[in-house]
C-alpha positions in Angstrom: -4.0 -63.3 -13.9 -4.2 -64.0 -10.6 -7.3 -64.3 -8.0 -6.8 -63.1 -4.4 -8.5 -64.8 -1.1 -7.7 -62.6 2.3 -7.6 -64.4 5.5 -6.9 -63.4 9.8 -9.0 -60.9 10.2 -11.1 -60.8 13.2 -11.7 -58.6 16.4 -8.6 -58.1 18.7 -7.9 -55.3 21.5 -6.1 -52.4 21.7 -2.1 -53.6 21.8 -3.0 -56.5 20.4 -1.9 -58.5 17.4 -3.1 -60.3 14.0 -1.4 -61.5 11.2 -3.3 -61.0 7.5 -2.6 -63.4 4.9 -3.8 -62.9 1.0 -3.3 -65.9 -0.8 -2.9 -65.7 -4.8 -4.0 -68.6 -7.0 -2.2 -68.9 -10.5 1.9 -69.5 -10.6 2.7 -66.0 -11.5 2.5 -64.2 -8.1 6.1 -63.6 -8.1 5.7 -61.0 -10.9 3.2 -58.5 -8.8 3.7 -56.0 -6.8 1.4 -56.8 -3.8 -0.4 -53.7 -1.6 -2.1 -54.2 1.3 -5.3 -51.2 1.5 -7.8 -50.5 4.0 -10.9 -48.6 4.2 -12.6 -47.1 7.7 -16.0 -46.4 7.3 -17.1 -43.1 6.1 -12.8 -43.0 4.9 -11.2 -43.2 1.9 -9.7 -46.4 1.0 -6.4 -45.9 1.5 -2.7 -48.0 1.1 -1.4 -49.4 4.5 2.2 -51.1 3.1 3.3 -52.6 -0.5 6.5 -55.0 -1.3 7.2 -55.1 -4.7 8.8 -58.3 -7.3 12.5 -57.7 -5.3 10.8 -57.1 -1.6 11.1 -53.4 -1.0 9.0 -52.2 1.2 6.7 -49.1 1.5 4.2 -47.9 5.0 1.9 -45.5 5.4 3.2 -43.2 7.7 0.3 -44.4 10.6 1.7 -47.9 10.5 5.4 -47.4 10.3 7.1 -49.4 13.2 3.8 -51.4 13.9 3.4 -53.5 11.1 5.6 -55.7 8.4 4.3 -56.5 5.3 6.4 -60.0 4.0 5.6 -62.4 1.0 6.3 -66.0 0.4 6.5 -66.6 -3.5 7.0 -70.1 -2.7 3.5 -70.2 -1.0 1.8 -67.7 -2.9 1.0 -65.7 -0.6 1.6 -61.7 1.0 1.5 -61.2 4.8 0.6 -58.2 7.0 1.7 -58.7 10.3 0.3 -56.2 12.4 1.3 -55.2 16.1 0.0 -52.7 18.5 -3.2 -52.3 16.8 -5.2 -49.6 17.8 -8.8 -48.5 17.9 -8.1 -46.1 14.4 -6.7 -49.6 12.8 -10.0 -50.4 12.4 -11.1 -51.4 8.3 -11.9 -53.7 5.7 -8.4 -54.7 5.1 -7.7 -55.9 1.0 -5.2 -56.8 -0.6 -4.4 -55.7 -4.4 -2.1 -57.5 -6.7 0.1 -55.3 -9.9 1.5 -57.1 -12.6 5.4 -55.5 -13.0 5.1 -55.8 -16.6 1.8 -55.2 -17.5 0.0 -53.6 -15.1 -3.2 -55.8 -14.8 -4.6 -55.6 -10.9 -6.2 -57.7 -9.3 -8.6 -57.2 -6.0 -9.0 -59.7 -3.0 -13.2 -59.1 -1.1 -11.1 -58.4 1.8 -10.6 -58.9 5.9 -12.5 -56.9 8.5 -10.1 -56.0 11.2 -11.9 -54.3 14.2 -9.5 -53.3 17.3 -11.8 -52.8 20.6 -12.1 -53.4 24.2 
């Protein structure tokens, strides 16, 4: 099992940049398949990019180009580096953890990400 701590959200404006980080406790992280989700309010939570146990990558259509989801097994830890943010960006960013083999998941609280001027 692992427990999941988000961190780097915060308010930035439109163009702008911030890097999410979701930290995993445990030494087991390298066996999860690690999504980053976000929900807008009055939205549907929905999944923003995933990198599974080998690295490959998967974006939801709106962030393709814009941001890189990475993850450091050494460290523990998944990345969301987003660029160009724009007002629509806007969420509770969280992080989910999937075992490969078993399936358990495992939720951060998650980030608040707000993009204004």
């Amino acid at each position: 099992q692992v427990q999941l701590v988000e961190s780097g959200g915060g308010l930035v404006q439109p163009g702008g940049f911030l890097r999410l980080s979701c930290a995993a406790s445990g030494n087991i992280f390298s066996m999860y398949t690690m999504g980053w989700y976000r929900q807008a309010p009055g939205k549907q939570r929905e999944l923003v990019a995933s990198i599974t146990v080998g690295s490959s990558t998967n974006y939801a259509d709106s962030v393709k180009g814009r941001f890189t989801i990475s993850r450091d097994n050494a460290k523990n830890t998944v990345y969301l580096q987003m660029n160009s943010l724009n007002p629509e960006d806007t969420a509770v960013y969280s992080c989910k953890g999937r075992h490969s083999a078993t399936s358990y998941e495992s939720w951060g609280h998650g980030t608040q990400v707000t993009v204004s001027s």
